[in-house]
Short mmCIF file of the C-alpha atoms (twelve columns), coordinates in Angstrom:
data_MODEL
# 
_entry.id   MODEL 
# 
loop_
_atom_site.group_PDB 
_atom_site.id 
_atom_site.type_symbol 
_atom_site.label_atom_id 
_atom_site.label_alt_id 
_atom_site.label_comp_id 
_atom_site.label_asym_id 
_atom_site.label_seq_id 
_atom_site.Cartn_x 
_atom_site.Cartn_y 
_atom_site.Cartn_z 
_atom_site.pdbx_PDB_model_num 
ATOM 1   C CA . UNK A 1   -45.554 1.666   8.733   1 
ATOM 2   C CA . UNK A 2   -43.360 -0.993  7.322   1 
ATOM 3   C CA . UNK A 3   -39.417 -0.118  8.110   1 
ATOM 4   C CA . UNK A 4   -37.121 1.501   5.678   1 
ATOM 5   C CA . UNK A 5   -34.960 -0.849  3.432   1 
ATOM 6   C CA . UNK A 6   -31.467 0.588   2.437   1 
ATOM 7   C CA . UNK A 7   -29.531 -0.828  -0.149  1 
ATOM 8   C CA . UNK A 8   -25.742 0.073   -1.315  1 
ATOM 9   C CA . UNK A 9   -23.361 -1.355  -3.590  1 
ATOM 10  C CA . UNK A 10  -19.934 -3.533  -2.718  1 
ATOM 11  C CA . UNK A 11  -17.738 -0.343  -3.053  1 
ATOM 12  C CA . UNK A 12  -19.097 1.430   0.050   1 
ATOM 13  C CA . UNK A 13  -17.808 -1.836  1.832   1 
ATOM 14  C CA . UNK A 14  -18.693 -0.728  4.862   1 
ATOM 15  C CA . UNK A 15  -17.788 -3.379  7.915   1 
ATOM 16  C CA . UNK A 16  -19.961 -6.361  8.007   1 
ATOM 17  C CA . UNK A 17  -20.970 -5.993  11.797  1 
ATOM 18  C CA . UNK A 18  -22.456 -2.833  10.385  1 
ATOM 19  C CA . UNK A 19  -24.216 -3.940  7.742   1 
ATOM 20  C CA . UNK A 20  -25.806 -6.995  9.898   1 
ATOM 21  C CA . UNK A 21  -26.734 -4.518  12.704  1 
ATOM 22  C CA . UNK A 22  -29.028 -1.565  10.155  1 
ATOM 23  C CA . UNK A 23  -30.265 -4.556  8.295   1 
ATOM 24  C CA . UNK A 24  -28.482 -3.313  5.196   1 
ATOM 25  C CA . UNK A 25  -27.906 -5.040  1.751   1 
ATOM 26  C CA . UNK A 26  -24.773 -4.792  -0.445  1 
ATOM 27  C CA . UNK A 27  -25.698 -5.505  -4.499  1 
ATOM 28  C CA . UNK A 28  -22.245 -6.553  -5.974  1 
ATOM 29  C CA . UNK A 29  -20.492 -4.914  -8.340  1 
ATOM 30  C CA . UNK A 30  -18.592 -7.051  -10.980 1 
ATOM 31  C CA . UNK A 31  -15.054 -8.097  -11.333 1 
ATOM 32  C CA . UNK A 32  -14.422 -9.090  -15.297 1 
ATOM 33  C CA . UNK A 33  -10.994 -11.282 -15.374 1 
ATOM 34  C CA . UNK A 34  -10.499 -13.023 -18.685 1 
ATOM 35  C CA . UNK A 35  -13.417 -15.168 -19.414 1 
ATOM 36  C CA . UNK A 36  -14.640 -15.194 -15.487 1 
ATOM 37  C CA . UNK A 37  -17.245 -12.674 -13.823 1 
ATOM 38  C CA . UNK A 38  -16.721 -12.365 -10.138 1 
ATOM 39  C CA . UNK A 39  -19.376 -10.622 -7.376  1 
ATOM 40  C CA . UNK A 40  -17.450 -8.256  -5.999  1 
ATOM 41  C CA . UNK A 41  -16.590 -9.347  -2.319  1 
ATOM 42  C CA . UNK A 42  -19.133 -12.459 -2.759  1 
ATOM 43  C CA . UNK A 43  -17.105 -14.660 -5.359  1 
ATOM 44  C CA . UNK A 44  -13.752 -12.903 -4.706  1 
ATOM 45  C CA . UNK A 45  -12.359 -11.272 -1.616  1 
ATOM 46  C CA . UNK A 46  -9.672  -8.171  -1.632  1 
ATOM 47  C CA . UNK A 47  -6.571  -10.516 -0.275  1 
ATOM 48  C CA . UNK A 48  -7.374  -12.763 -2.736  1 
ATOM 49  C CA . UNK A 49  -8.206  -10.303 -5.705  1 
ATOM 50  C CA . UNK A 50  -4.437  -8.537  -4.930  1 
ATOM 51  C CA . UNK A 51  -2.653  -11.931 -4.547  1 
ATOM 52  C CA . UNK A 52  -3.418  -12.516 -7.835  1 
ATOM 53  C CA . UNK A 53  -3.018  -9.590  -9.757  1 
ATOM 54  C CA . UNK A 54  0.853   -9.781  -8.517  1 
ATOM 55  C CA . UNK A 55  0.959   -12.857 -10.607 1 
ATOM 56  C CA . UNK A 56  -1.964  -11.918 -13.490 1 
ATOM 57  C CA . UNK A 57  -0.934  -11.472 -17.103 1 
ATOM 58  C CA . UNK A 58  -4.390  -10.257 -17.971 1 
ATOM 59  C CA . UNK A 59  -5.345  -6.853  -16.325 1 
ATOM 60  C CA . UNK A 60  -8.974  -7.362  -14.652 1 
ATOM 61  C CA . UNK A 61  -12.259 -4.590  -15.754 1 
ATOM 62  C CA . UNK A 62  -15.477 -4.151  -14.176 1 
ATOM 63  C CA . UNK A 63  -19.097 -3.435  -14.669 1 
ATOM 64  C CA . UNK A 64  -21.749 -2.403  -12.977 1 
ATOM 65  C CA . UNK A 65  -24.274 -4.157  -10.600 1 
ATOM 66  C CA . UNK A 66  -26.237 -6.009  -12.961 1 
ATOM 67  C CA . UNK A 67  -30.025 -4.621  -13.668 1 
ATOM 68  C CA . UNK A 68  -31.249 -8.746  -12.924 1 
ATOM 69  C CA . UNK A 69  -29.496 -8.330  -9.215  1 
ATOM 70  C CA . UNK A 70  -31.416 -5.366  -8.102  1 
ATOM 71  C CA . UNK A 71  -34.535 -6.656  -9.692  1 
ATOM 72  C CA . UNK A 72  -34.148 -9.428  -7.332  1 
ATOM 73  C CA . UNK A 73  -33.182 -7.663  -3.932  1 
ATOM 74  C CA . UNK A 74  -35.944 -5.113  -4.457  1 
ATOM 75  C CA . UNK A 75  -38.761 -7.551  -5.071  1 
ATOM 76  C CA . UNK A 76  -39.152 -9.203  -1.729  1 
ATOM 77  C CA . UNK A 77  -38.860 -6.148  -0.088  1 
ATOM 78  C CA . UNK A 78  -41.559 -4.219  -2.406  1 
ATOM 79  C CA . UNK A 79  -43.833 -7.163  -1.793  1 
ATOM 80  C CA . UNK A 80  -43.580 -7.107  1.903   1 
ATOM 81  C CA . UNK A 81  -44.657 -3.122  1.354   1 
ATOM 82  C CA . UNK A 82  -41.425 -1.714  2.476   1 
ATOM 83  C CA . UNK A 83  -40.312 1.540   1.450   1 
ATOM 84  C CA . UNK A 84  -36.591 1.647   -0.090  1 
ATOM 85  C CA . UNK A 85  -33.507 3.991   -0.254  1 
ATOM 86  C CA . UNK A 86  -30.543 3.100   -2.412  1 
ATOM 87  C CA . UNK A 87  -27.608 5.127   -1.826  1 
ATOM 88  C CA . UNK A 88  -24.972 4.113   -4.758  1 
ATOM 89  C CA . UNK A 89  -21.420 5.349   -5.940  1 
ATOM 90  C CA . UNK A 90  -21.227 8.295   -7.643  1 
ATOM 91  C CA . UNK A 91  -22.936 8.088   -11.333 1 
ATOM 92  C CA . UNK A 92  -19.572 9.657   -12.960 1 
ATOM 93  C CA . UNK A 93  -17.966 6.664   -12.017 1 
ATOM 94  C CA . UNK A 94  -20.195 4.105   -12.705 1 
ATOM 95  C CA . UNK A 95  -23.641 3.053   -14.637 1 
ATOM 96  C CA . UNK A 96  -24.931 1.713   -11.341 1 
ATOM 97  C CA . UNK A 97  -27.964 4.383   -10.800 1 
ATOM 98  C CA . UNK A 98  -29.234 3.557   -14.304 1 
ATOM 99  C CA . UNK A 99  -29.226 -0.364  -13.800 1 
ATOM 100 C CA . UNK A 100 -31.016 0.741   -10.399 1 
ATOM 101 C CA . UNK A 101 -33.060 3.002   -11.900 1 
ATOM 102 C CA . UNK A 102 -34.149 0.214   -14.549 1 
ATOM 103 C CA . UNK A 103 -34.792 -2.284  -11.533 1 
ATOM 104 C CA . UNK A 104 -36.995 0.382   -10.105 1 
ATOM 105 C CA . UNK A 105 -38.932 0.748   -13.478 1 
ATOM 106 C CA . UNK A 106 -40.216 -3.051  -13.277 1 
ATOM 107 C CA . UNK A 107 -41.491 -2.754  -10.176 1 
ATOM 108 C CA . UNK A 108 -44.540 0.054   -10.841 1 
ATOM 109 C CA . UNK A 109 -46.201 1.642   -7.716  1 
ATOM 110 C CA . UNK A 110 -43.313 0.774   -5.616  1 
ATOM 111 C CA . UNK A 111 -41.561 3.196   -2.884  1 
ATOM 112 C CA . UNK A 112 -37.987 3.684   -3.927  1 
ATOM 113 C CA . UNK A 113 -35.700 7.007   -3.979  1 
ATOM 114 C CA . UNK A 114 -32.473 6.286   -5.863  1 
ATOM 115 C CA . UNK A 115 -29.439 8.922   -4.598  1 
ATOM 116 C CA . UNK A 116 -26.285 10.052  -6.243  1 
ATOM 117 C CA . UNK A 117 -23.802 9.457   -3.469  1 
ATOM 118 C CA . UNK A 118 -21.555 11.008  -5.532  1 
ATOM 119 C CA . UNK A 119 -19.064 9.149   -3.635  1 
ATOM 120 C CA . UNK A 120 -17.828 5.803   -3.008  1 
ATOM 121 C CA . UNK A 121 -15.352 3.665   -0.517  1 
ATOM 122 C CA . UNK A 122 -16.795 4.642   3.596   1 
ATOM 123 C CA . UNK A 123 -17.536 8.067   1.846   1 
ATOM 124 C CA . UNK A 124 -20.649 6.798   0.205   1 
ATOM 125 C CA . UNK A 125 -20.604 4.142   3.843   1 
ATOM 126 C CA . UNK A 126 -20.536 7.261   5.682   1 
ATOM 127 C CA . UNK A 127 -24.056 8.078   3.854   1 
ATOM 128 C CA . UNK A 128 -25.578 5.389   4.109   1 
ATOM 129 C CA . UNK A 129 -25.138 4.767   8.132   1 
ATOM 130 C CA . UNK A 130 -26.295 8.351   8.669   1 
ATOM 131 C CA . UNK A 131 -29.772 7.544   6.810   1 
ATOM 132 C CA . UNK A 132 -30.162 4.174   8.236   1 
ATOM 133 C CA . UNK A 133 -29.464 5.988   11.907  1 
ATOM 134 C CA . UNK A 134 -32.046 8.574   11.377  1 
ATOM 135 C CA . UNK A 135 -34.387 5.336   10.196  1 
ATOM 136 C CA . UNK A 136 -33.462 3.979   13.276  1 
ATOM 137 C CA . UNK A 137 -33.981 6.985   15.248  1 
ATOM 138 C CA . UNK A 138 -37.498 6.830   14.067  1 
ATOM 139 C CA . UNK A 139 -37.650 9.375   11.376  1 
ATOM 140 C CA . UNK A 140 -40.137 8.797   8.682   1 
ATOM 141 C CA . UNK A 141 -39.289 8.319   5.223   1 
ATOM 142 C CA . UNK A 142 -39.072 12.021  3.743   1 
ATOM 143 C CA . UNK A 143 -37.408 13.135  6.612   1 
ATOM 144 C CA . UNK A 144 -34.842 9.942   5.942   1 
ATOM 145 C CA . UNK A 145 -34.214 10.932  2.521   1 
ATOM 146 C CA . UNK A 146 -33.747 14.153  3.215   1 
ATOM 147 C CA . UNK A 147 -30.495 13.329  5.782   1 
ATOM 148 C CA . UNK A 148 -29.650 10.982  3.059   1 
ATOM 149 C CA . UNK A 149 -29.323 13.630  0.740   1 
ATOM 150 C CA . UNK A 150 -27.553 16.297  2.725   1 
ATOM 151 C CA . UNK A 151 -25.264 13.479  3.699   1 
ATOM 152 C CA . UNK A 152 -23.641 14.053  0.532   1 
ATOM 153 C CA . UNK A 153 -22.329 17.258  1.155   1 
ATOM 154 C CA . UNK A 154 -20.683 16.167  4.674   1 
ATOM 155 C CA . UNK A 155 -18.704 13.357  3.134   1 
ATOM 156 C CA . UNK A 156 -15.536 13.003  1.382   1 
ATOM 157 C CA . UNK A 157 -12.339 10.740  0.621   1 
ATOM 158 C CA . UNK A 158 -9.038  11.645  0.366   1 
ATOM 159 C CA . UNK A 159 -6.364  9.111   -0.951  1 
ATOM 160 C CA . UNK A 160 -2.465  8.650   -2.128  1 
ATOM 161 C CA . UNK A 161 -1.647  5.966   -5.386  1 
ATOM 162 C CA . UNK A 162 1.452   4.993   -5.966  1 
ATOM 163 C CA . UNK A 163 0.349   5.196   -9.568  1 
ATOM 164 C CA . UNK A 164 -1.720  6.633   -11.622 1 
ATOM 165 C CA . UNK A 165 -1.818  3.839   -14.176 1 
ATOM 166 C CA . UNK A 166 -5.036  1.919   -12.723 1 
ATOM 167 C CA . UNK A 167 -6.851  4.816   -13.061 1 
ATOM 168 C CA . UNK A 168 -5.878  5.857   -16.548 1 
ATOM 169 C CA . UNK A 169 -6.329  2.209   -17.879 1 
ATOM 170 C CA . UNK A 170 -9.732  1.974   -16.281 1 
ATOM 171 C CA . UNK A 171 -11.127 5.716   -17.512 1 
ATOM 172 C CA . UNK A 172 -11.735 6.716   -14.143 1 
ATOM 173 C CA . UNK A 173 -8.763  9.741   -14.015 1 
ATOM 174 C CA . UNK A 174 -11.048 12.546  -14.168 1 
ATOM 175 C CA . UNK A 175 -9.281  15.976  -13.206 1 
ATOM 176 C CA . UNK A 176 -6.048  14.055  -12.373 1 
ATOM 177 C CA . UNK A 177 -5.611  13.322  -15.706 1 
ATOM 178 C CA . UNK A 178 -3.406  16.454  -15.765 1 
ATOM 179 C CA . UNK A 179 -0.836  14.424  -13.814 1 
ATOM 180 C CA . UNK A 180 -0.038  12.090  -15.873 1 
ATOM 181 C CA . UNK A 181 3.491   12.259  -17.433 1 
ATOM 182 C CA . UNK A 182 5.222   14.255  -14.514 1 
ATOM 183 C CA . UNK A 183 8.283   12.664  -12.338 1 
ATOM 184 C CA . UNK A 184 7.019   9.201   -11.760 1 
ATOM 185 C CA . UNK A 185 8.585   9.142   -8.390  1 
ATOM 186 C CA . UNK A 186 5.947   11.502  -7.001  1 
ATOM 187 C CA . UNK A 187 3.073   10.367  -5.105  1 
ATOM 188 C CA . UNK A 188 -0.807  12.060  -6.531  1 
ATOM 189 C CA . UNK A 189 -2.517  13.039  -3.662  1 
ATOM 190 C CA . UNK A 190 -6.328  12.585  -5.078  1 
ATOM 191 C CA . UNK A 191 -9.892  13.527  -3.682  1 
ATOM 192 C CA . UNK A 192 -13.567 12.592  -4.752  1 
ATOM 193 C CA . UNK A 193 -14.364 16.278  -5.502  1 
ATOM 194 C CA . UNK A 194 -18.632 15.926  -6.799  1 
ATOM 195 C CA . UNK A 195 -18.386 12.992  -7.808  1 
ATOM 196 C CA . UNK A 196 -15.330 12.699  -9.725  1 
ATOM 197 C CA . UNK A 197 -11.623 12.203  -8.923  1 
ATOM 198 C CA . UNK A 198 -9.340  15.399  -8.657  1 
ATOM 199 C CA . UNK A 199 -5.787  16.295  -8.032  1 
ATOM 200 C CA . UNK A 200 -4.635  18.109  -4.783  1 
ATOM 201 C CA . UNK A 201 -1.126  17.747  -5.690  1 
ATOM 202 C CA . UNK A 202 1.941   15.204  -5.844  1 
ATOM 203 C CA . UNK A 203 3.927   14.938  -3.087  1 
ATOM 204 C CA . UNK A 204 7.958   13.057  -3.265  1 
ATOM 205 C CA . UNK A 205 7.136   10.682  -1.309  1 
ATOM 206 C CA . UNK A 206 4.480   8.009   0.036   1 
ATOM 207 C CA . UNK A 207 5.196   8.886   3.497   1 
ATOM 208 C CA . UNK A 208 5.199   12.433  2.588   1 
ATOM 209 C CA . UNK A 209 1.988   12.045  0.866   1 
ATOM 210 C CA . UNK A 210 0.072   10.652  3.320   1 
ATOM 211 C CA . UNK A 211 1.338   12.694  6.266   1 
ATOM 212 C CA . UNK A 212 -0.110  15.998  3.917   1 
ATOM 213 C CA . UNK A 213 -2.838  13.951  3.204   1 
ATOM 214 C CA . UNK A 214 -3.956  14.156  6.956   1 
ATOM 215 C CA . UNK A 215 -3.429  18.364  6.199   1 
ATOM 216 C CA . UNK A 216 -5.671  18.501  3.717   1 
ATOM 217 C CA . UNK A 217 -8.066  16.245  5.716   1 
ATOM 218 C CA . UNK A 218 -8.015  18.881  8.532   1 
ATOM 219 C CA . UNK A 219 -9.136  21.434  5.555   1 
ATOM 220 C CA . UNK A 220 -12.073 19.774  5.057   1 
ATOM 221 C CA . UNK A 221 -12.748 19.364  8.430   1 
ATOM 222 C CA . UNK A 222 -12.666 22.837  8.838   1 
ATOM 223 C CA . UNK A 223 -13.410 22.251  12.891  1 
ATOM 224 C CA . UNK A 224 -16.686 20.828  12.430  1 
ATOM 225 C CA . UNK A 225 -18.106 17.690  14.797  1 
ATOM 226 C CA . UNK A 226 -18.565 14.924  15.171  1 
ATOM 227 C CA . UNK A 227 -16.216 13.574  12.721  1 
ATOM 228 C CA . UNK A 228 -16.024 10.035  11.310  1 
ATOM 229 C CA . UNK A 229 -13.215 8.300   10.045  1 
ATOM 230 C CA . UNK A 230 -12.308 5.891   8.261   1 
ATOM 231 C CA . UNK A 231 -8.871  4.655   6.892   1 
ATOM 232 C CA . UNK A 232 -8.733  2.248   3.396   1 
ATOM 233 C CA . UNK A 233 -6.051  0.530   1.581   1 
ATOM 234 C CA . UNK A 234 -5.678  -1.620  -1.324  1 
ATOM 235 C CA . UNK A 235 -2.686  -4.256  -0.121  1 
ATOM 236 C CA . UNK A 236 -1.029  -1.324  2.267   1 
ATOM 237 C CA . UNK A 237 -2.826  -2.039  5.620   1 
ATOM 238 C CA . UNK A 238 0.631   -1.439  7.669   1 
ATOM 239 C CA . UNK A 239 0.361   1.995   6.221   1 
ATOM 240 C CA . UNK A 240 -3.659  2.201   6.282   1 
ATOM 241 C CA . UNK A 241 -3.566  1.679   10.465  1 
ATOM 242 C CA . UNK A 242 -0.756  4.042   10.711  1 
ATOM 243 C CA . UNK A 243 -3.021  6.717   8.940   1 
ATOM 244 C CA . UNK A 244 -5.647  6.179   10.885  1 
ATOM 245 C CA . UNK A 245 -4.000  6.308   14.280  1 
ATOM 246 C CA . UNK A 246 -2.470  9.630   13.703  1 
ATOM 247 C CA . UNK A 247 -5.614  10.453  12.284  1 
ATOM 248 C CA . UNK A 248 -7.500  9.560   15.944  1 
ATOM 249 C CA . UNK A 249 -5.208  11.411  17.699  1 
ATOM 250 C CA . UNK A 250 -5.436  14.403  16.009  1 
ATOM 251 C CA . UNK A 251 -8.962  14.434  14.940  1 
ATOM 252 C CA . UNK A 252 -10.990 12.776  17.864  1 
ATOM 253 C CA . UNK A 253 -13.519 10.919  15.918  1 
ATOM 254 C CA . UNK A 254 -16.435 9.167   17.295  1 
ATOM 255 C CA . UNK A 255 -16.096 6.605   14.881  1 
ATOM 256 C CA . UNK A 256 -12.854 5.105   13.428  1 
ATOM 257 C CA . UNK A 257 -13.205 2.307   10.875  1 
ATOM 258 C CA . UNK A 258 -10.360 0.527   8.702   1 
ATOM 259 C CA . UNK A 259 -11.715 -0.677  5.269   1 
ATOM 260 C CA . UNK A 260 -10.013 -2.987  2.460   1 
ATOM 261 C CA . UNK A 261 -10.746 -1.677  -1.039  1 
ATOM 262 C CA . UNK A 262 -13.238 -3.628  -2.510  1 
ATOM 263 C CA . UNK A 263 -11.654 -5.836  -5.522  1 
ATOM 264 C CA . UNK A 264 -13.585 -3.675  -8.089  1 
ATOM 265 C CA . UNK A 265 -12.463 -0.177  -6.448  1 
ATOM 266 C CA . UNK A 266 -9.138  -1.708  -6.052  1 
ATOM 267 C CA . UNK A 267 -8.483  -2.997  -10.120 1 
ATOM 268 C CA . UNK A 268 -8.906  1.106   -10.829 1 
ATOM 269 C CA . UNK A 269 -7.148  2.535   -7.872  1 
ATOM 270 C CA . UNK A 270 -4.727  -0.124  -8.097  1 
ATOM 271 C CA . UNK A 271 -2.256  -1.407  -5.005  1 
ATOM 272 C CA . UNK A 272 -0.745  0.712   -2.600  1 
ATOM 273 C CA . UNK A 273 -3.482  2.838   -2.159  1 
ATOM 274 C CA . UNK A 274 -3.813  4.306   1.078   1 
ATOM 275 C CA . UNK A 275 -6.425  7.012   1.546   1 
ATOM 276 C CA . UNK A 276 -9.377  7.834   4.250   1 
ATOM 277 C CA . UNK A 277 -13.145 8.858   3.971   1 
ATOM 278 C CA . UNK A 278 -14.488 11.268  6.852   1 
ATOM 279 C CA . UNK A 279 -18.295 12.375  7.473   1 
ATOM 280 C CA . UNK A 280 -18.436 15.869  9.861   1 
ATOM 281 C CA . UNK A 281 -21.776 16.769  11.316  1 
ATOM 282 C CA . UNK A 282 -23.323 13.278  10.976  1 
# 
């Protein structure tokens, strides 16, 4: 039987020796800045996207991977008779799944399971190296998509903004829209709760916020191994690697990754941001 093909978008941005080694492909999202459209992470990378929104009068958007790009990854790999899982970022952020689930529609009689991550950052990552493992592992397709799909509920990302401004101005507050208009020198600590962002609470400070960050982490942990870990930032990696080593200390993963916001996760999360995605059980 032909090997499973896994596809994920450029917001899972999970680390590059990873993606060469399961043989996975990235579709990019889109970075909209005046009249130019960027690939996310292709035509634009995340210290270059942040240098220049210090400096930017006009306030980036985004869109979703384009129906045309998945068309085009999925063809080759239909043709060669390769069965396909695409694990994407959560559909209440994003229009992704439909423009994958169009893609999917052109190509009739082909093999391909389209899942909800209901995530994103190493979160969704997280989910996607657990199915292409068990592919590895030699697990056949159901069986694959099946891990896939429990992955879900053994993921999760926790994160501080210094603001939630990005996240109003791009629609993508969710719950934590009920913190908007308290003492703007507290710090929202957020989570991806299914599929949507959600307020924990605001803490006084960044440092504050982060170090309760790490208690809430150990919540959802809730004791359960292995753990997985990974630390992300959007222009804050002092703060990011300071996260994480605490985090390693006190947590003992078996995996401990550092990830840059993409520049499309990073134009709604905005700068500063400083949060980390674990998997348990995985």
């Amino acid at each position: 039987m032909p090997s499973i093909a896994f596809i994920t978008d450029s917001t899972a941005y999970i680390p590059a020796d990873l993606v060469a080694k399961y043989d996975i492909r990235v579709a990019p999202q889109i970075l909209i800045w005046g009249e130019e459209q960027l690939l996310d992470g292709v035509d634009i990378t995340p210290s270059q996207f942040y240098a220049r929104l210090k400096t930017s009068t006009v306030n980036p958007t985004t869109s979703q991977v384009a129906v045309v790009t998945f068309k085009e990854m999925l063809e080759p790999l239909v043709a060669a008779g390769r069965p396909v899982i695409m694990q994407l970022l959560s559909d209440k952020l994003s229009k992704t799944l439909q423009s994958a689930a169009m893609a999917r529609d052109m190509l009739p009689g082909s093999r391909i399971e389209i899942i909800d991550s209901e995530a994103t950052a190493m979160a969704l990552g997280f989910q996607v190296l657990a199915a292409a493992r068990a592919a590895e592992a030699g697990k056949s397709f159901e069986e694959v998509v099946a891990v896939a799909n429990q992955a879900r509920q053994k993921t999760g990302v926790l994160f501080v903004v210094d603001t939630l401004e990005y996240l109003h101005r791009g629609g993508r507050i969710g719950g934590a829209s009920k913190l908007l208009g308290s003492a703007l020198n507290l710090k929202p600590l957020l989570e991806l709760r299914d599929g949507r962002i959600e307020p924990i609470e605001k803490v006084r400070t960044k440092a504050k916020a982060t170090a309760r960050m790490l208690d809430v982490l150990e919540e959802r942990l809730a004791g359960r191994t292995p753990v997985r870990l990974s630390s992300i930032h959007a222009a804050a990696e002092a703060e990011a690697r300071e996260v994480l080593e605490a985090a390693k200390k006190r947590f003992h993963p078996i995996e401990a990754l550092m990830a840059d916001a993409s520049p499309v996760v990073g134009t709604h999360a905005g700068p500063g941001t400083v949060g980390v995605a674990y998997s348990v059980e995985l």
